[in-house]
Structures are given as C-alpha cells and as structure tokens.
C-alpha positions as CSV (number, residue, x, y, z in Angstrom):
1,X,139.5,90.3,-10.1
2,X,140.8,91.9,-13.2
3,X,140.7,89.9,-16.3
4,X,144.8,90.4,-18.4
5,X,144.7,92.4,-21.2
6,X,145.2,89.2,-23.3
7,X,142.9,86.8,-22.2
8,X,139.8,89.9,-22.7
9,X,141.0,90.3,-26.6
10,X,140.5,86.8,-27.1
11,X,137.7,86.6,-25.4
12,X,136.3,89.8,-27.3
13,X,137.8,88.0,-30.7
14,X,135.6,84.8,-30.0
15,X,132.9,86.7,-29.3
16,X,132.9,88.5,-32.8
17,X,133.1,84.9,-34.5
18,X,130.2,83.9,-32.0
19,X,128.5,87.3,-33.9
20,X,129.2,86.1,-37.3
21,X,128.1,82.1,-37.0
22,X,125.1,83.9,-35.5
23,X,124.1,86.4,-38.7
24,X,125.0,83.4,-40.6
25,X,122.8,81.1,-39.0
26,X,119.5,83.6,-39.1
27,X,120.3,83.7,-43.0
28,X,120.3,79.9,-42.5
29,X,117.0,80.0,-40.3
30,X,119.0,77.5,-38.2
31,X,118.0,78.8,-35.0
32,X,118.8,76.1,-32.4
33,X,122.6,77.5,-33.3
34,X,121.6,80.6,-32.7
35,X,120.2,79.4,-29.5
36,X,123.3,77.6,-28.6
37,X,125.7,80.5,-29.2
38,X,123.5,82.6,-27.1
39,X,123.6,80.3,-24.0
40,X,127.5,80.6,-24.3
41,X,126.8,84.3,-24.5
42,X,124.6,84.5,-21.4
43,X,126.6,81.9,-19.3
44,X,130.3,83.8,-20.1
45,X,129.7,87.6,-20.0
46,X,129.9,87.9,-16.7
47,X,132.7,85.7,-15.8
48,X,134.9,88.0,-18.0
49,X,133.3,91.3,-16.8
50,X,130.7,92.2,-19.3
51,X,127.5,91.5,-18.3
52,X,125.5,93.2,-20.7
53,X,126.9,90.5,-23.5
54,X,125.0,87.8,-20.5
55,X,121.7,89.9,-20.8
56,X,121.9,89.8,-24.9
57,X,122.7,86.2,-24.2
58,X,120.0,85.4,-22.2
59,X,117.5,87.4,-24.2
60,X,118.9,85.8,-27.5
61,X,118.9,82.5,-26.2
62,X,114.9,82.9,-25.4
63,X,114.1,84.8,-28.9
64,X,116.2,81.8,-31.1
65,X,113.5,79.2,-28.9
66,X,110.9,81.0,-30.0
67,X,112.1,81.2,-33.6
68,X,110.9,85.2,-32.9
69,X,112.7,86.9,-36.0
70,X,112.4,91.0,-34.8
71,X,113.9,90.0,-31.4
72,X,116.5,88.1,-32.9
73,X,117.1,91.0,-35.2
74,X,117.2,93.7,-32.6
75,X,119.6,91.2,-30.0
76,X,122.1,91.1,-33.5
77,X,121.9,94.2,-33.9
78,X,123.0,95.0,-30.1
79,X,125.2,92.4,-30.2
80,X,126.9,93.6,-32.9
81,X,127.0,97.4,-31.3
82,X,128.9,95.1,-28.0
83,X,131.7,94.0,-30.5
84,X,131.8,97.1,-32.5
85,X,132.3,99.2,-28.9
86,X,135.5,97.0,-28.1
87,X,137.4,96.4,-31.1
C-alpha cells in the first residue's frame, strides 16, 4: 500500500524536527532523548515505506544507550543525509 503524497511530507517534516531535537539534544548530552526519538525512528520507518530511517532508528536508539558519541555522530550524520535526500 502506497502512502498519499500528503501524509509522506508530513511524515518526512516530523522527521526533520525529530533530526533537529536530536542535534540539539547531543549538544545537550541528554541522551535518553536521543534514545527516545530513535525508537520512534526505528518503530515508524517502515510503516511509511522507508526502512532505512528504521535501521538508523534502531542503531541510534542502541548508540544513545550507550552514551557512544562517534556512533551517535555518524547515525546524525546519516540521518541527516535521509532528510536532506527527500526535501
């Protein structure tokens, strides 16, 4: 099934918010956010066809528990390549 046109840009717009509150909150060090966002990440990708956002959210999720700063680095950064792709 086909998600509409509409739904998927708002969808993509929460996800670039979920992107932002994340950067913020590795400035922050607050990383049970950054855990937080990332389960949303991992659980919702798929649903709306993207499953690669559900792999960064899965791997995120783990680095944030960790409080391991390069992973959570690299995830950003490829998380930030995801929204940049479909804007």
């Amino acid at each position: 099934m086909e998600v509409p046109l509409d739904i998927m840009k708002k969808y993509i717009q929460r996800r670039t918010h979920d992107l932002q509150a994340c950067i913020y909150y590795f400035e922050q060090q607050k990383f049970s956010e950054i855990e937080k966002i990332a389960h949303k990440l991992k659980g919702s990708g798929k649903t709306f066809g993207h499953p690669e956002i559900s792999e960064i959210g899965k791997r995120l999720e783990g680095a944030a528990k960790k409080t391991d700063i390069q992973s959570i680095k690299k995830l950003l950064e490829q998380f930030l390549q995801w929204v940049t792709q479909r804007c």
